[in-house]
C-alpha positions, 0 to 999 in steps of 0.5 A: 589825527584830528583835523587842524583848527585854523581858526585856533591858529587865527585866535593866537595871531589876533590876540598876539597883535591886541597885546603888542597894542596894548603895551603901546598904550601902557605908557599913556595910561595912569597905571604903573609901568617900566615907562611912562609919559608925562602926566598931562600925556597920562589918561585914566580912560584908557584903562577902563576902554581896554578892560571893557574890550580887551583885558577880559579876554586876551590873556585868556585866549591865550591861555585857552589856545595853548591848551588846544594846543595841548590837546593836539600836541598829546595825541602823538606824544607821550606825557615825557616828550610832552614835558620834554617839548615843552621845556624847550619851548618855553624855559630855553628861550626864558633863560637864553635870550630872555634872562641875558638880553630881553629882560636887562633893558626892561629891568633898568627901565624899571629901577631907573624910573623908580629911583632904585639906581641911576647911570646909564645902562651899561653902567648898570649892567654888570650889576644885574648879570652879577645879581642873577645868582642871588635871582636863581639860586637865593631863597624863595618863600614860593608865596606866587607862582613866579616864585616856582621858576626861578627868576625875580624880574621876568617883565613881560615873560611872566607868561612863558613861566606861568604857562611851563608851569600850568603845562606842567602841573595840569599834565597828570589830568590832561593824561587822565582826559586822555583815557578811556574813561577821560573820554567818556568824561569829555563826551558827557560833557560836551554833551551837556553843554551842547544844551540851552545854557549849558556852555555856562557850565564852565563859568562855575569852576571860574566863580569859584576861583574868584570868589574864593581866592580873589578876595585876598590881600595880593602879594604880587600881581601874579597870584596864586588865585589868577594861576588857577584861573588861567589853569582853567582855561588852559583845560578848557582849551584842551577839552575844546580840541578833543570834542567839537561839540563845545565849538558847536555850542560856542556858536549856538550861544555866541550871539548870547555871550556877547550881549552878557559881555556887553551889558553886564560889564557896565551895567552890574560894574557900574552899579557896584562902583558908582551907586554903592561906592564898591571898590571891584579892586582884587584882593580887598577883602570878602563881602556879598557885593565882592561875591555878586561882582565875582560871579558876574566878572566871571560871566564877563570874562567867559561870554568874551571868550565864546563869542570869540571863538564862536567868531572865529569858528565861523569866519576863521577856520582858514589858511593862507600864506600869512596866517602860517608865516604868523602863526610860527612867528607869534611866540618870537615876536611874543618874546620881542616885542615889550623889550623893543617897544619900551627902547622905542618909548625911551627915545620917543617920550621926550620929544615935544609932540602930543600923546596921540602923535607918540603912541602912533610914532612908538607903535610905528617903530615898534613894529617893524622892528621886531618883525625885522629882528624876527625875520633876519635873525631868528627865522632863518637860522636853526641855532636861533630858533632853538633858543626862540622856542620854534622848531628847526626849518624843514629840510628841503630835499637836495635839488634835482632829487626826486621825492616821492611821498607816501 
């Protein structure tokens, strides 16, 4: 059994409260969202800080860990417990307390503010239970991922779909990995990429995925092309647990991968943007500067990720009282938090006060509140955890018993 990685655990728990930020954000950006401030509140600054800093990394760490998490979950189960495990998880929670209670408010939230319905939300209600048939049982084109897990309107949970399913159709290869020739793979791996340079190996599968699907049109937000990329890093993670060589390489080219990420962002998507008028958007078509500015992302993308997980492998490889009460929270919370910071949003938008005043009162609320619903709630009651995805609370032994470990 392989030593556990805490700093993995702290990753999770960062990550978590980087996306509980930045939903808070999402209604004062001038991007597209279920909610949204009034304009003059609307600041198109956001999102280029938030990509610069936090959208290059965040989902990917998240997917990176659970692939480290994959590789630890292996070692004692076999491919069927693994599946087993992972549908209750992920698809109990996404059709219990996602399908009937988290996501309804998201979805009226959204076709209120787009003008697809009117009335109040429990007047809308029996509309959306009713149509959950149509949702699950009607046809499906498959044209995106989310297609493959029956549910239309998933909100923020598209990542519990997307992520069953890469658990699922990455398993043959991480079974493969887990061979003894899968072994001996890894460890030539890890080998070379201990070298000058090498941790960059893995930025090529992820400029090949770029420039080869990012080019065209996109039917939804979640293509089949940003599926493949997050398979990459699911992988990547588990190839990370199985060979400390990768951590140790991290380190070695931490300091490296921060100045790439700091320096090519700007630099090369300046360049391209401003001074040859180059749209960066997804999905505009294939030419060489969409090429030179998907290699260079993918760059971006996987330097943030090291240098996190060289900092973490520094700073982070700890526990304490809070790290294990986070960690075990994080996907409960995960599952919460949209829903509850958009209700905080509904009732905080229109007051007169300032943009500024209201992302700090939303936040505020927000919280609190989803730690209060996690704590008295779910956490305590094995019923609940079930369908949070968490596994039953530990037996205490019978007082006055004495227990003798072995």
């Amino acid at each position: 059994m392989k030593e556990r990685r805490y700093d993995i655990d702290w990753l999770r728990v960062i990550a978590m409260l980087c996306v509980f930020i930045y939903h808070c954000t999402r209604f004062f950006d001038t991007e597209d969202w279920h909610l949204k401030a009034p304009l003059a509140q609307q600041v198109d600054v956001i999102s280029v800080v938030r990509e610069y800093t936090l959208w290059v990394w965040l989902m990917e760490i998240f997917f990176l860990v659970a692939g480290f998490a994959a590789g630890y979950a292996l070692i004692r189960r076999t491919g069927g417990q693994y599946l087993v495990d992972r549908i209750k998880r992920m698809l109990v929670p996404l059709y219990t307390v996602g399908m009937f209670i988290l996501i309804p408010p998201q979805a009226y939230f959204e076709k209120l503010t787009h003008g697809q319905i009117t009335g109040t939300f429990w007047q809308w209600l029996p509309t959306y239970y009713s149509g959950l048939s149509g949702d699950l049982f009607g046809p499906h084109q498959f044209q995106d991922p989310d297609q493959l897990v029956l549910y239309t309107f998933s909100g923020h949970l598209w990542f519990i779909q997307m992520l069953f399913l890469i658990s699922v159709i990455t398993l043959a290869l991480l079974l493969y990995l887990k061979s003894e020739r899968g072994q001996r793979f890894i460890a030539w791996l890890a080998g070379w990429s201990i070298r000058p340079g090498g941790i960059f190996l893995f930025v090529i599968p992820l400029a090949a995925v770029r420039v080869g699907f990012y080019w065209m049109p996109k039917t939804t937000d979640r293509t089949w092309a940003l599926f493949l990329t997050y398979a990459l890093f699911f992988v990547y993670g588990y190839l990370f647990a199985k060979d400390n060589r990768f951590t140790e390489s991290a380190k070695i080219h931490g300091w490296l991968c921060l100045g790439l990420w700091l320096v090519l962002f700007p630099l090369v998507g300046g360049i391209l943007k401003y001074g040859l008028n180059f749209d960066t958007s997804d999905g505009r078509g294939f030419s060489l500067l969409f090429a030179i500015w998907g290699i260079t992302y993918s760059i971006i993308r996987w330097s943030a990720v090291v240098f996190l997980l060289n900092l973490g492998a520094r700073y982070l490889n700890f526990t304490n009282r809070f790290l294990a009460y986070s960690n075990e929270a994080v996907l409960p919370f995960y599952l919460f938090h949209q829903t509850v910071i958009l209700i905080a949003g509904w009732f905080v938008l229109p007051l007169e006060i300032g943009g500024l005043a209201k992302f700090v009162l939303i936040t505020v609320i927000s919280f609190p509140t989803i730690l209060i619903l996690y704590e008295y709630f779910v956490r305590r009651y094995n019923g609940m955890r079930f369908l949070f995805g968490m596994a039953p609370m530990p037996k205490q032994p019978a007082a006055g018993r004495v227990v003798f470990k072995t």
